[in-house]
N, C-alpha and C positions, 0 to 999 in steps of 0.2 A: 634345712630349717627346723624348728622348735615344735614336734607335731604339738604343744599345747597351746603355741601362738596363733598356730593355723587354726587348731581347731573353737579359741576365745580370740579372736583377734581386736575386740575392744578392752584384753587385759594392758594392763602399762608395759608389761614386759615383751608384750608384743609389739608396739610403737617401739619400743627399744629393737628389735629384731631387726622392724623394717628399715633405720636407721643405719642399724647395723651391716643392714645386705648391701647396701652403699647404690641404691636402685633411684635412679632418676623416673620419673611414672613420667614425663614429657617424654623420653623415647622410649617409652614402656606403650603406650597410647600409641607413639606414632607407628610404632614396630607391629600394634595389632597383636601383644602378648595373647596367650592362652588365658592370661590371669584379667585380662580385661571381658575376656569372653566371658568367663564368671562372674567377674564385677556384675556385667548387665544382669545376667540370670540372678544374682544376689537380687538386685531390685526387682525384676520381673516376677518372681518368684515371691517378693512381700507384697507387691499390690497385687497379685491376683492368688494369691495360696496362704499369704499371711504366715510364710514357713521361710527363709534363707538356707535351709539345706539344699543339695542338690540335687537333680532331677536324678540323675545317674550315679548310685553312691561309687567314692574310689574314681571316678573320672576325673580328677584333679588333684595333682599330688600339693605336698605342704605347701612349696612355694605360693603355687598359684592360689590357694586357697588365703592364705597370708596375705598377699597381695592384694588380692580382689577385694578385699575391706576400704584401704583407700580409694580405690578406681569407685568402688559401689558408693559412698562417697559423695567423691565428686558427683557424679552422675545424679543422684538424690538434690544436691545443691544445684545442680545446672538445669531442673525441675524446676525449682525456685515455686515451691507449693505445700503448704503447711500438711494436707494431706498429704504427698507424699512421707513428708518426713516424721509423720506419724504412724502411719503405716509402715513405715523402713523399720525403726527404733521399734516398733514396737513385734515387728516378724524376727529382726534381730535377737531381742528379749526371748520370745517362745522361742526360738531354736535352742537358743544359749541353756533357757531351762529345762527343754528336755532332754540335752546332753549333759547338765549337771547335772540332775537328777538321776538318771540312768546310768552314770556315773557313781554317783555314791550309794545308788541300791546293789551296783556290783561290791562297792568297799566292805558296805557291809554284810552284804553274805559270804564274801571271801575272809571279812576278818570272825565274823561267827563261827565260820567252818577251821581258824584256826585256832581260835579260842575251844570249842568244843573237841581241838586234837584230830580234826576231817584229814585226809589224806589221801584220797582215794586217786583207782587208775586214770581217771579221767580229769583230775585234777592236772596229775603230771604233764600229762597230753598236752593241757591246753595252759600249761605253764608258759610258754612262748606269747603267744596271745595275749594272756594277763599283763605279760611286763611290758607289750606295747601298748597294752589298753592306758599303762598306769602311766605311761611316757605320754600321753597325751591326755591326763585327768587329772584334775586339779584336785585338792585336800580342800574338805569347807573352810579350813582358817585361811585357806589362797584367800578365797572368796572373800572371806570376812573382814580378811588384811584389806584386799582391793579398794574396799568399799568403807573404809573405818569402822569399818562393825568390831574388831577384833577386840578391843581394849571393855566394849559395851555387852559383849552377848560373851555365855557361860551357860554353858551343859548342867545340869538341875542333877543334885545331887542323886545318885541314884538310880540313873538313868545313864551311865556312861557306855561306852564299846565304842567302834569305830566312828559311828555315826549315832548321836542318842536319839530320844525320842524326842525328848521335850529340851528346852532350852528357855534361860531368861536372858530380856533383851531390858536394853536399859531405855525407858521410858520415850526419852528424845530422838533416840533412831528410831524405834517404830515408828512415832509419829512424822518422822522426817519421809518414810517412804510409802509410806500406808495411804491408801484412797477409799473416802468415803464412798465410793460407786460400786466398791467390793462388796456392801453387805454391810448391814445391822450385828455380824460378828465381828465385825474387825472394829466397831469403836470400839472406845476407851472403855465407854462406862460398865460394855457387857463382859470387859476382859477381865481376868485374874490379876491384880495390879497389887505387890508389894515390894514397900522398899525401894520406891524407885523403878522397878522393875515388871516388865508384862513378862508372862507366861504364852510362850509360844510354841506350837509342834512343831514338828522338825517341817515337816509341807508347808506348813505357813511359812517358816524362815527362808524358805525356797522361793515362795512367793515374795517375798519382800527382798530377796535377791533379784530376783525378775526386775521389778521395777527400778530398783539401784540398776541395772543393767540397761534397761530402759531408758531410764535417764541419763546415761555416760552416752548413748549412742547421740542422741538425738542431741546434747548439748554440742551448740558451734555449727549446727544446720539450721540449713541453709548456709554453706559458708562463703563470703565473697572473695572476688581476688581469683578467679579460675583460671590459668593462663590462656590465652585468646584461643593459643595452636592450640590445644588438648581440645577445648572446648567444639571446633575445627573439627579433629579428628572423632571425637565423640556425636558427631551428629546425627548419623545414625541413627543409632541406638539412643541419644534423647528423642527422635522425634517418634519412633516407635515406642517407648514410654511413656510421653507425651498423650500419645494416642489411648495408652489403656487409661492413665490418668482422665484424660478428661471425657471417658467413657462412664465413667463415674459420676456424674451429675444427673443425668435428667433419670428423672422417675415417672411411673405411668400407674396409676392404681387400678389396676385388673387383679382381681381377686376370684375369678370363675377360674378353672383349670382344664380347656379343651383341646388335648393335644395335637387333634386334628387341625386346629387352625394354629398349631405353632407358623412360624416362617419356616421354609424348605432348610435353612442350616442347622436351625436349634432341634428342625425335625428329624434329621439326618443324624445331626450330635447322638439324641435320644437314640437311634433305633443303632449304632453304633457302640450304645453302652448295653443295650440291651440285649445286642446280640454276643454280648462281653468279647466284645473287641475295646483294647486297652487305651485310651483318650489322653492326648499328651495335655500339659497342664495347663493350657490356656482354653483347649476342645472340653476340658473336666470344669473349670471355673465359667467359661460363658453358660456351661447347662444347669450348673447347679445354682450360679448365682442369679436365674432366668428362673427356676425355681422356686427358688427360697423368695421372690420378688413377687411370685403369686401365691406365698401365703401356705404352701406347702411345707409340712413337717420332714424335718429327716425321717423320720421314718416313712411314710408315706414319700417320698421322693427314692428311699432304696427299695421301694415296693414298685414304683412305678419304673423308675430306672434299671433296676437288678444291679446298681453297684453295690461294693460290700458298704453292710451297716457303721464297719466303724471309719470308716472313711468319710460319708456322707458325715455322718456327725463330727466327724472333726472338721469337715471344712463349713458346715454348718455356724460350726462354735466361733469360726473366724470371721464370716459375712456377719453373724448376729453378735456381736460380741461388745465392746465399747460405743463401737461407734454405731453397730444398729446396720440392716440389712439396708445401707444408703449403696451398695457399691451392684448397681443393675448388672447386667450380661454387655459384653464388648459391644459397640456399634457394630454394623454388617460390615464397614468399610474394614473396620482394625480385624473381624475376621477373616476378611478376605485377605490380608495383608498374612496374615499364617496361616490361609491354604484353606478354612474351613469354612466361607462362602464364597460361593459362584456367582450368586445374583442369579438365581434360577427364574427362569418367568418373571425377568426385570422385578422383581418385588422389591426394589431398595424405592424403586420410581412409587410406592405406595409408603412407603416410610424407611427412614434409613436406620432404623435399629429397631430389633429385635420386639422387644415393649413396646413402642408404638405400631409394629406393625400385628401384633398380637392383637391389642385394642383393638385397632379399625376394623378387623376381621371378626369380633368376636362382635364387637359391637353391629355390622353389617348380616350378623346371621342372627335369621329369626327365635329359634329355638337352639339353646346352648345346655347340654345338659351335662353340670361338673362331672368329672373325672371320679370324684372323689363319692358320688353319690350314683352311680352305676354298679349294675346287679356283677358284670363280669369286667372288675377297674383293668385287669391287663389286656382288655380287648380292645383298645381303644380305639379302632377302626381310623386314622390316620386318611387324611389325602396327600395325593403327594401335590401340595398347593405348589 
């Protein structure tokens, strides 16, 4: 299959692919494909990571990766929950944009290094590489075509090579994809506007891909009509989705930060990242988003936790991002469901999730002295509640 369909599979040429493979997904579903096993980690993977890449890069070849778009899909629709398909569409988006991007910062230092006459041993070497890289990398007119940008947006005189800097965009597609929640830069009034035309960087036009991206995934979800049997087959896998989703509602405003009185799993999480032992992504998202819930900064969370800083900040940028740090740490239950609570010393029997069992403990101890205002913060003296 088309590594470019696998790797953008909300392009149209890729709907053409799947057409093309002549793949029935009813006994794609019933057969329990490789490409459904992805499908779910597609979703799992946007509501608790806000990323659809893969846990395991290269664990899934083109097929299944192609594939796993409709399955992920469906699955999203048989949620039937406007967050979900927010969160879906818009993990969809950031993946999409950091392989486009990272894409065309190779274009264009490969075409600078051919413009400038580069040639070097290392080049040669990694000649092979390149030509796969580009069999799976789209040209920003792909994009622009995609998206009817192509006929409206034009590279600023001046500024040309493979990829330029600057670009004008014709007035009506900006405004077609642009959101005022970006920022007091992206109106109209503060932009450079002639002729018709806004003045836009090349990041920005990336950004406004994003969104045109965004908005392809997510139009038509929720979609009805699921055949009964898939739906059957899928059970699974919605009800343990199901379950991260609607772990996402309740909130508990605890604002002290006393480790010692975490619950025994999210204590366990901690003293497991701490000990930098590697936390698979749902063990990474209960603790950080358990975090982030008590008000804690990434920075101060990769102080407390010892993960790396640009990690924290990345997943930071995802829990606080549009929607605002509304998505708490999993129920105890959905962690015990992947292995990462016991129910040690019955403590579900004192609250079944993680934030309200913090509260009652925190609020049940006389003196509580934050985390964040102690003489030695990585001593934090822990029980094992």
């Amino acid at each position: 299959m088309d590594p470019l369909s696998a790797r953008y599979p909300f392009l149209s040429s890729a709907r053409d692919a799947v057409r093309g493979a002549d793949v029935d997904l009813t006994e794609l579903v019933a057969a329990g494909d490789p490409a459904v096993d992805r499908g779910r980690e597609r979703v799992e993977r946007a509501l608790v990571e806000g990323t659809t890449e893969p846990e395991t890069p290269d664990a899934w070849d083109d097929r299944e990766e192609l594939l796993s778009y409709p399955i992920a899909r469906i699955l999203v629709s048989l949620l039937d929950s406007p967050a979900a398909v927010e969160k879906y569409a818009g993990a969809e988006a950031r993946t999409a944009h950091a392989r486009f991007t990272a894409d065309a910062e190779r274009e264009r230092r490969e075409g600078r290094a051919r413009t400038a006459g580069e040639a070097s041993a290392s080049d040669a070497v990694g000649s092979a590489d390149s030509a796969n890289a580009t069999r799976a990398s789209p040209d920003l007119d792909t994009f622009l075509r995609e998206f009817d940008l192509a006929g409206t947006t034009r590279a600023e005189e001046g500024y040309g090579g493979p990829v330029p800097r600057w670009f004008r965009l014709g007035v009506g597609s900006y405004l077609r994809y642009v959101d005022a929640d970006w920022g007091d830069g992206w109106r109209l009034v503060n932009r450079e506007l002639f002729d018709g035309e806004v003045r836009v960087e090349r990041e920005e036009l990336y950004r406004l891909l994003r969104e045109a991206v965004r908005e392809r995934v997510a139009e038509g979800l929720p979609f009805e009509g699921v055949d009964d049997a898939v739906a059957a087959d899928l059970e699974a896998e919605i009800s343990d989705l199901r379950d991260l989703l609607a772990d996402r509602t309740a909130r508990v405003d605890v604002s002290v930060v006393a480790p010692e009185q975490f619950p025994p799993c999210l204590a366990r999480l901690l003293d497991r990242a701490r000990a930098g032992e590697e936390l698979d992504a749902v063990g990474r998202f209960a603790l950080l988003s358990f975090l982030a819930e008590l008000g804690l900064t990434a920075a101060e969370t990769t102080e407390l936790t010892g993960l790396p800083a640009d990690e924290v900040a990345g997943r930071f940028g995802f829990l606080r991002d549009e929607s605002g740090a509304q998505y708490p740490a999993p129920s105890c239950e959905t962690l015990g469901a992947y292995g990462l609570c016991e129910n040690e010393g019955n403590h579900r029997a004192v609250a079944p999730h993680p934030l309200s069992y913090y509260a009652k403990r925190v609020a049940e101890t006389d003196t509580v002295t934050d985390w964040r205002d102690r003489a030695e913060r990585t001593d934090d003296g822990r029980a094992d509640a």
